[in-house]
C-alpha positions as CSV (number, residue, x, y, z in Angstrom):
1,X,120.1,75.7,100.2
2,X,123.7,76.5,101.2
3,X,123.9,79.9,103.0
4,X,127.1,82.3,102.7
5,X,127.7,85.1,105.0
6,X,130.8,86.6,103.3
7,X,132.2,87.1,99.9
8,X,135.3,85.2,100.3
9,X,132.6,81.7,100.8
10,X,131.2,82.1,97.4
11,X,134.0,81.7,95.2
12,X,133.1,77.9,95.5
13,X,129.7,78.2,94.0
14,X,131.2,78.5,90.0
15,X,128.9,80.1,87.6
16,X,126.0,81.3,89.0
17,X,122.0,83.3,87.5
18,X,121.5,86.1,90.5
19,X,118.9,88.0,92.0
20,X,120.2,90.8,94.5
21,X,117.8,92.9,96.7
22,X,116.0,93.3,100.5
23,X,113.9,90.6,99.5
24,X,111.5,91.9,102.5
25,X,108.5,89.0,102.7
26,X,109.9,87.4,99.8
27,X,106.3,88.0,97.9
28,X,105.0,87.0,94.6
29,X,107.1,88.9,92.5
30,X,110.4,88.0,94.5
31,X,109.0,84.5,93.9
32,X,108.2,85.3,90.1
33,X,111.8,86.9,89.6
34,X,113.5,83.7,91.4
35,X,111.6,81.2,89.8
36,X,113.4,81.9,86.7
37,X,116.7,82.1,88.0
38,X,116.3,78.9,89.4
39,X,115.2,78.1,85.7
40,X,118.2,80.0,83.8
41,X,120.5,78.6,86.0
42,X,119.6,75.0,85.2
43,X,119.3,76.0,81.9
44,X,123.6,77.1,82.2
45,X,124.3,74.6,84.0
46,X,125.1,77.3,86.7
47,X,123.9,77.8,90.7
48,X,120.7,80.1,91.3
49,X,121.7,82.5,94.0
50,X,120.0,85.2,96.1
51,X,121.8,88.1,97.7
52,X,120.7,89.9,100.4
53,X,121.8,92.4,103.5
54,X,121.7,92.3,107.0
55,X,121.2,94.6,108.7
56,X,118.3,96.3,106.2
57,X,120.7,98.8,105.0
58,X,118.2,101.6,106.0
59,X,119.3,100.6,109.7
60,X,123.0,101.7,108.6
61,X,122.6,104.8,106.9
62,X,119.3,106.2,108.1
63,X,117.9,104.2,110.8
64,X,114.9,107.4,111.7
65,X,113.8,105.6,108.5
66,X,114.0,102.2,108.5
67,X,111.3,99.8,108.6
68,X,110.0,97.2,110.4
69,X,110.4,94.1,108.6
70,X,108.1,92.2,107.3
71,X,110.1,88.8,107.5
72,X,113.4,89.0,110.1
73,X,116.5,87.0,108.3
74,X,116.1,83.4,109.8
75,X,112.4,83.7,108.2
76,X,112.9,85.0,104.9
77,X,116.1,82.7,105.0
78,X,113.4,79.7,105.2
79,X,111.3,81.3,102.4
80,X,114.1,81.5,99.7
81,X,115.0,77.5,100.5
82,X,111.6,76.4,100.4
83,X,111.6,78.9,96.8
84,X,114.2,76.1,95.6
85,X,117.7,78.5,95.3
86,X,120.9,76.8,95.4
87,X,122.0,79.5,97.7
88,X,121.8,82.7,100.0
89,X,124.8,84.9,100.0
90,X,123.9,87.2,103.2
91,X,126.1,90.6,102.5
92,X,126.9,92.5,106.0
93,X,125.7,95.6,105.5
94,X,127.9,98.5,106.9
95,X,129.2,102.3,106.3
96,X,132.3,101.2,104.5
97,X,130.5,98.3,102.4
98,X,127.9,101.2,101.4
99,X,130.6,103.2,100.0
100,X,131.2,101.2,97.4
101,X,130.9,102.7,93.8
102,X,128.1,101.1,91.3
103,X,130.8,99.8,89.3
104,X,132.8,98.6,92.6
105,X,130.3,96.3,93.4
106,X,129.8,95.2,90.0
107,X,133.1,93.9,89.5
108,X,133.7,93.0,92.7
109,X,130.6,91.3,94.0
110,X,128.9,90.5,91.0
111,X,132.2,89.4,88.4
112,X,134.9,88.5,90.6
113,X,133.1,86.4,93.6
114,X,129.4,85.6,92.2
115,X,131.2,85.2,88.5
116,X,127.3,85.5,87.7
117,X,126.6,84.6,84.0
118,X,122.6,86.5,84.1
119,X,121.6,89.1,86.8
120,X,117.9,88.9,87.6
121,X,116.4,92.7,88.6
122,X,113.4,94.7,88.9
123,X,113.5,97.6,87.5
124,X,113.4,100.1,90.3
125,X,116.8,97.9,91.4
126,X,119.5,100.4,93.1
127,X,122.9,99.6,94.1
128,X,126.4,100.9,95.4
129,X,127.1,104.4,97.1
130,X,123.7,106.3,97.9
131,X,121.8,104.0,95.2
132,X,123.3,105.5,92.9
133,X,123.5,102.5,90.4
134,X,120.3,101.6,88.3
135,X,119.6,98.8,85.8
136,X,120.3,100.4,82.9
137,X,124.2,101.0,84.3
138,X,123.9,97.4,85.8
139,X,123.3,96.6,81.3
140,X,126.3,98.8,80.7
141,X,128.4,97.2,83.0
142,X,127.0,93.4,81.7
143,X,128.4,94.5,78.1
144,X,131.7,95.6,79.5
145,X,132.2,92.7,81.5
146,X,130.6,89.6,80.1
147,X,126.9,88.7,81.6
148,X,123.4,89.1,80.8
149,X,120.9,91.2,82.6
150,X,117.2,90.6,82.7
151,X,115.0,93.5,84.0
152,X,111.5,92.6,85.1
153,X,108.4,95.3,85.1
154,X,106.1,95.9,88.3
155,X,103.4,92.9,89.1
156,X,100.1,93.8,90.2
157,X,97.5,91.3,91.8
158,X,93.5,93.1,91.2
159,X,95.2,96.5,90.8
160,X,97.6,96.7,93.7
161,X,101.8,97.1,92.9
162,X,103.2,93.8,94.4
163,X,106.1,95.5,96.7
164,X,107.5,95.1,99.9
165,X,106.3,98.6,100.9
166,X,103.0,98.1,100.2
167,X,102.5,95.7,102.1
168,X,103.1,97.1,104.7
169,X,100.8,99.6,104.6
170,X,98.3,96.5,104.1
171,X,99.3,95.3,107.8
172,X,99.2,98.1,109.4
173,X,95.5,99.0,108.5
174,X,95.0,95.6,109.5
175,X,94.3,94.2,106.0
176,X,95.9,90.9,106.5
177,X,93.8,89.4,103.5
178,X,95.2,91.5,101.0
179,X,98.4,91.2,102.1
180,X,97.8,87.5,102.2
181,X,97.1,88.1,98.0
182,X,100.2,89.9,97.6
183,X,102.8,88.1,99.9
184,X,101.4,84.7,98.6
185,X,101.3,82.8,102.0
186,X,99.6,84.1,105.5
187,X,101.6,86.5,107.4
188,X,102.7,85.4,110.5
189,X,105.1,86.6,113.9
190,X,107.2,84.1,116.0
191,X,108.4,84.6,119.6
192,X,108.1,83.4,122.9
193,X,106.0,83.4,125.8
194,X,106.0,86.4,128.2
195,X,108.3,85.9,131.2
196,X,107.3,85.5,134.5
197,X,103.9,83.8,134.3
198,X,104.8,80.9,136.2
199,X,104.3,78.1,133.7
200,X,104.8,74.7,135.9
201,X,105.2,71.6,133.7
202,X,101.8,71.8,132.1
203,X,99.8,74.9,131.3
204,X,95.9,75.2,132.2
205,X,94.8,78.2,130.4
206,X,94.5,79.1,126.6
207,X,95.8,82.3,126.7
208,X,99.2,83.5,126.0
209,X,100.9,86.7,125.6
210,X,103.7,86.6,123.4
211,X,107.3,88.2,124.3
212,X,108.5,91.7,123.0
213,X,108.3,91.5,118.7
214,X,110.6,94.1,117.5
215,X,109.7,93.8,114.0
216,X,106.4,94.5,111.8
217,X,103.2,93.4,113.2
218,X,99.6,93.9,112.4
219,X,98.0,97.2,113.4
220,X,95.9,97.2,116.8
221,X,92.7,95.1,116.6
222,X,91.6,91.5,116.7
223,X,92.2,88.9,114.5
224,X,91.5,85.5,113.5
225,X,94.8,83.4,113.8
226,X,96.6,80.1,113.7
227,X,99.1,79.5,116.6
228,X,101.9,77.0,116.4
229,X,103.1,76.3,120.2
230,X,106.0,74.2,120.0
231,X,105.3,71.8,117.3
232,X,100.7,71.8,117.8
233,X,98.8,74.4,116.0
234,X,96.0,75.4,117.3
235,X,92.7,77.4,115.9
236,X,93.1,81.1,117.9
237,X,92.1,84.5,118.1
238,X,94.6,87.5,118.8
239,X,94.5,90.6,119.7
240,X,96.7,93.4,119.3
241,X,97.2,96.5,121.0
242,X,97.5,98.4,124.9
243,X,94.5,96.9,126.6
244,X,92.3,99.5,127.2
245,X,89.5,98.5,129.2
246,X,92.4,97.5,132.5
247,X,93.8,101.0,131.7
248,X,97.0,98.9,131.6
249,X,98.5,101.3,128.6
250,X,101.0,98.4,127.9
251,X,101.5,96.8,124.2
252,X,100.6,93.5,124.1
253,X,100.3,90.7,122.0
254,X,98.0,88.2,123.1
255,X,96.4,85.1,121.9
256,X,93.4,82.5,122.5
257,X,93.3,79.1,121.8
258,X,90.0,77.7,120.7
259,X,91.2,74.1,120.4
260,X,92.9,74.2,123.6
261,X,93.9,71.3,126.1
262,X,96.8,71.5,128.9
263,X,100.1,71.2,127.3
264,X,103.9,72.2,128.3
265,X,105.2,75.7,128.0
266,X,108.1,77.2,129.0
267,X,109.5,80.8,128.9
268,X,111.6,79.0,125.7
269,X,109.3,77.7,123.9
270,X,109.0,79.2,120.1
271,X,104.7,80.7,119.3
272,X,103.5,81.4,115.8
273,X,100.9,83.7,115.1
274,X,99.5,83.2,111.6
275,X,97.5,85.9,110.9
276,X,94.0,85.1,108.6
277,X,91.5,87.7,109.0
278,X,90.8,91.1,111.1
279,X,87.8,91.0,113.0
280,X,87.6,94.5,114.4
281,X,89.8,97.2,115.9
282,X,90.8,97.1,119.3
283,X,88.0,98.5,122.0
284,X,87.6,100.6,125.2
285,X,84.9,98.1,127.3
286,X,82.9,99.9,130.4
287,X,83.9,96.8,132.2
288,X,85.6,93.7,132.2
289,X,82.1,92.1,131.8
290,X,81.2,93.4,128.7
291,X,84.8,92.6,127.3
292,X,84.4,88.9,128.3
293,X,80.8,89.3,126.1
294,X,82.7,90.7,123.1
295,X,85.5,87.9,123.3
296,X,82.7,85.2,123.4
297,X,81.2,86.5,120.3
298,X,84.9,87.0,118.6
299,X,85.8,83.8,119.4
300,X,82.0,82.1,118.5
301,X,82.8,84.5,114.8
302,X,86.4,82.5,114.6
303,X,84.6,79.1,114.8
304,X,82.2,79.7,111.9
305,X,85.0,80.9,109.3
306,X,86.9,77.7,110.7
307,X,84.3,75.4,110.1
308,X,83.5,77.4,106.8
309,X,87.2,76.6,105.9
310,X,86.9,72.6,106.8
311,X,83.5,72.2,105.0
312,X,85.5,74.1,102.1
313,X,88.1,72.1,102.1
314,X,86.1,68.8,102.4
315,X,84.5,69.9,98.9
316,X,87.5,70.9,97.2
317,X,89.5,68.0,97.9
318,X,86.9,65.6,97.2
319,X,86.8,63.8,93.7
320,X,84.8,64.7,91.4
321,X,81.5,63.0,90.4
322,X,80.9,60.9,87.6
323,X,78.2,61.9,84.7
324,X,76.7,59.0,82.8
């Protein structure tokens, strides 16, 4: 997947079938709405292209409101090429580009750069100055200047509205699972180690606390988890939250490697979090006794679902048996 960053790049493209939006977690019904761009445009002989903003443009115009994202750019750039686009354009997002009428960026973004032949949409799609645009002028403009919109209704998975904003909400009660239904793949954070733990050339204990995360992360609590350190993954439990038993009052992100041996780790080096399922909410302990107690049984709870998942995985995978 080629990636633009300005207008002037994407002139090369030709024809293209378009989506245009946040694209926050790229979840199932970004991936429902792209697979059949991706299909159109094969079908026109055309390139399937996503356009997106950075920053979010909430951060520009009212940043008291802007949310934490669910997927920063170089992940959700990662999502849309493994989704199969041709291309990315990446729009800078600023006050003047904001001013732009509905009907400004329509011919200018949409006709004279993207020269889209379809424009893919839900139908709560907004665009140009204040969001004042909607699909039905996007359908207006199509007639008037030559290409096809296709406007797609709400999804729901088991009764829930498949949008970025909801799941949101779903992380930060902690309900990673249902988020999991919704986003279509395991929500996960990347950073780095914390500075200043004195790493060496190997490190002898399975704990690590990650770096400052600026962006969305599950509320408070503990969770069962997958961490990729470098390029090993390892079976984990995380917790979330400011520590309370040490009085410590700090945010923290810290995680426990079940399958641990000594490995090399340096302030640099990139950690995954993959978050499966919430155990419980963080805790006050009387001591750090009765902590270390509660993190034995945590991490003996983590083992069972892993093994659960193994033994599940062993019976799925195997073929079926033969009747005679």
């Amino acid at each position: 997947m080629r990636v633009f960053r300005h207008l002037d790049e994407v002139s090369s493209l030709g024809a293209t079938v378009v989506s245009i939006g946040n694209f926050d977690g790229v979840h199932c019904a970004h991936k429902a709405v792209l697979r059949e761009v991706i299909r159109r445009a094969e079908q026109l002989e055309a390139k399937s292209v996503a356009v997106t903003f950075d920053p979010h443009p909430l951060r520009v115009l009212r940043p008291e409101f802007a949310p934490k994202l669910i997927t920063p750019l170089p992940v959700k750039l990662d999502l849309l090429r493994q989704a199969g686009l041709d291309a990315t354009l990446v729009l800078p997002f600023s006050q003047e580009f904001s001013r732009k009428t509905p009907r400004e960026f329509t011919q200018e973004v949409i006709v004279n750069r993207l020269k889209a032949k379809e424009v893919h949409e839900g139908a709560n799609f907004h665009f140009g100055h204040k969001g004042e645009g909607t699909v039905q002028q996007l359908a207006q403009f199509a007639n008037e200047f030559g290409f096809h919109v296709e406007v797609y209704r709400e999804v729901q998975i088991r009764g829930d509205a498949v949008s970025s904003s909801r799941i949101r909400q779903l992380l930060l009660s902690g309900d990673v699972s249902r988020a999991r239904a919704l986003l279509g793949w395991n929500f996960s954070i990347a950073s780095t180690p914390a500075k200043g733990r004195g790493y060496g050339s190997k490190y002898t204990v399975p704990t690590i606390n990650l770096a400052a995360y600026d962006e969305l992360a599950p509320t408070n609590g503990v969770y069962i988890t997958r961490t990729l350190v470098g390029r090993e993954q390892f079976d984990s439990v995380t917790n979330i939250g400011v520590r309370p038993t040490f009085g410590e009052g700090s945010f923290a992100i810290e995680t426990h490697l079940l399958n641990f041996h000594p490995l090399a780790l340096t302030e640099s080096t990139r950690i995954g979090i993959e978050f499966l399922k919430h155990i419980r909410a963080e805790m006050k302990f009387p001591n750090p006794e009765a902590l270390r107690q509660q993190i034995q049984r945590d991490v003996k709870r983590a083992q069972r679902y892993f093994a659960l998942q193994k033994r599940f995985s062993r019976h799925s995978s195997a073929p079926a048996a033969s009747h005679r």
